[in-house]
N, C-alpha and C positions, 0 to 999 in steps of 0.2 A: 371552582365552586363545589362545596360539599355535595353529595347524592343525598336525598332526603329521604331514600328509602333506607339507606343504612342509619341514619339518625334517627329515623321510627323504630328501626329494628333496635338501637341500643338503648332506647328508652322503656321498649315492650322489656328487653333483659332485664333492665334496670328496677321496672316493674313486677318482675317475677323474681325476682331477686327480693326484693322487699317483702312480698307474699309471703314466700317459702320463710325467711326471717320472723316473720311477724309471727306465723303458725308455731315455729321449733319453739320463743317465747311461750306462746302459751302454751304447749305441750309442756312444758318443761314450770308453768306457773303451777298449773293443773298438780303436776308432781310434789309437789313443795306443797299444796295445800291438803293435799289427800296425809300427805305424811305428816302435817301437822293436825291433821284431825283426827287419825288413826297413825300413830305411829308405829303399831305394831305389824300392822297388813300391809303396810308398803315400803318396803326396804327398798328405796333408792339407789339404783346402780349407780348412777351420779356420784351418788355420798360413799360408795364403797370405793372407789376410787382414791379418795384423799384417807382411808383408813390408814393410818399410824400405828397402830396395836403391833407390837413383835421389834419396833423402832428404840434405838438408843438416843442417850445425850449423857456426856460423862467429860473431863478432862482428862488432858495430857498433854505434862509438863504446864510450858505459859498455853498451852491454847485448850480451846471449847471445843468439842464436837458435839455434832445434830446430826440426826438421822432424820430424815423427811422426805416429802410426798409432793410431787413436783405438779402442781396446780394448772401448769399452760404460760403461767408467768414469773409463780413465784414459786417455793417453798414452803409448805406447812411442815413445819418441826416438830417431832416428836414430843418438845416441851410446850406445845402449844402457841409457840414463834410465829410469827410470819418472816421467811430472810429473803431479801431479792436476791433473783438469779439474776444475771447479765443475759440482755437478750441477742446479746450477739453472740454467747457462750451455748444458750440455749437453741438458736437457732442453727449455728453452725455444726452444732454435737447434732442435732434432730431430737433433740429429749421429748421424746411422747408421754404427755400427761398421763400420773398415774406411774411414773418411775421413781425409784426411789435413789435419792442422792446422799449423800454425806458432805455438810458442811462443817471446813477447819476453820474455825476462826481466831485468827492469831493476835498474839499481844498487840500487835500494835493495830489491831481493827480491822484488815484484811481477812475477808474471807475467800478459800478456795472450794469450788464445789467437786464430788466426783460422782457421775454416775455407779450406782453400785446393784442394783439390779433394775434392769432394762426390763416392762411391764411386756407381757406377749400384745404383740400388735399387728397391726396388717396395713399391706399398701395397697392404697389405690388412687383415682385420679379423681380428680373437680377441676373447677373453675374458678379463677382468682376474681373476685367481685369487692367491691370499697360501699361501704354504710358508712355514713356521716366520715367520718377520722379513721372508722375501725375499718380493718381488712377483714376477710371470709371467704372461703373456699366451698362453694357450692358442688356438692358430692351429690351420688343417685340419692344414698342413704341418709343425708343429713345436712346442713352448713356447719359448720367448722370456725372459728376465728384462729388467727393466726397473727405471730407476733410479726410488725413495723419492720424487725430485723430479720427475719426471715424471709420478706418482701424483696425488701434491696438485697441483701445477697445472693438472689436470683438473679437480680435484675427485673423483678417482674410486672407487670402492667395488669390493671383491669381486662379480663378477656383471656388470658392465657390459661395454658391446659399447663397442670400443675399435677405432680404423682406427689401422697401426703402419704405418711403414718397416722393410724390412728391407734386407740386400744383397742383390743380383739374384744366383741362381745358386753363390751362396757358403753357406758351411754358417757360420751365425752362431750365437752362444749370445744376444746382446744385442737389443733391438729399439727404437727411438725411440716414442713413442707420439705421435702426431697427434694425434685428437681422441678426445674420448665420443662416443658414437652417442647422441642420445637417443632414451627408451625408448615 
């Protein structure tokens, strides 16, 4: 028989998990409004993050190349693209949002990505927590989401102590996961 004090105690989690969730949204609504009402007084670190400016897209030979700004899932292209990354690609490389990649895209529709400059970032550690379908890593400083594939190639479970990258100083929504701590 289950202990019912540990069942209260993952549901208070569960519930403080949610809390802290609910706040970073509006934290983060509040931001979007302020810069849509003045968008001169509030330059969004957020939005500095997916800047593109200094970003190529040009060919060679049969294929296309993109320069872009790696979102947490996908790719924003210097031509205003959106390209998926593989999240197995992404998750296994640790690409921290806010890096910048270069996509080849070859004649025949394959694309190859390559990390081409790596955004200064920092490690540190949270908690692996699950919202509805989405995963998140609950840090002192923030939650974090974190890709499905990132998850599994841990191995890792609601509850586990997780070391993340994030970006240094930038206000991210996404986070890389490094490793499990074990327990």
């Amino acid at each position: 028989m289950a202990d019912p004090k540990s069942h209260d105690q993952k549901k208070l989690m569960a519930v403080r998990d949610l809390i802290i969730t609910a706040e970073r949204s509006v934290q983060s609504a509040k931001k979007i409004l302020a810069s849509l009402i003045d968008p001169e007084s509030t330059k969004s670190e957020s939005l500095e993050i997916f800047d593109t400016a200094g970003l190529s897209a040009y060919s060679s030979e049969s294929d296309k190349i993109v320069e872009g700004i790696f979102t947490g899932e996908s790719m924003l292209g210097s031509d205003g693209n959106t390209y998926p990354v593989p999240h197995n690609y992404a998750s296994k490389s640790q690409i921290v949002q806010g890096s910048k990649l270069k996509a080849t895209i070859r004649g025949d529709g394959r694309i190859i990505y390559k990390i081409i400059d790596e955004i200064e970032h920092e490690v540190t550690m949270g908690i692996l927590t699950k919202t509805g379908e989405r995963y998140q890593i609950v840090s002192e400083k923030k939650t974090y989401n974190v890709l499905l594939a990132a998850v599994t190639y841990i191995r890792g479970e609601v509850g586990d102590s997780v070391s993340i990258k994030v970006p240094k100083g930038k206000d991210a929504t996404y986070a890389a996961i490094v490793s499990k701590i074990p327990k």
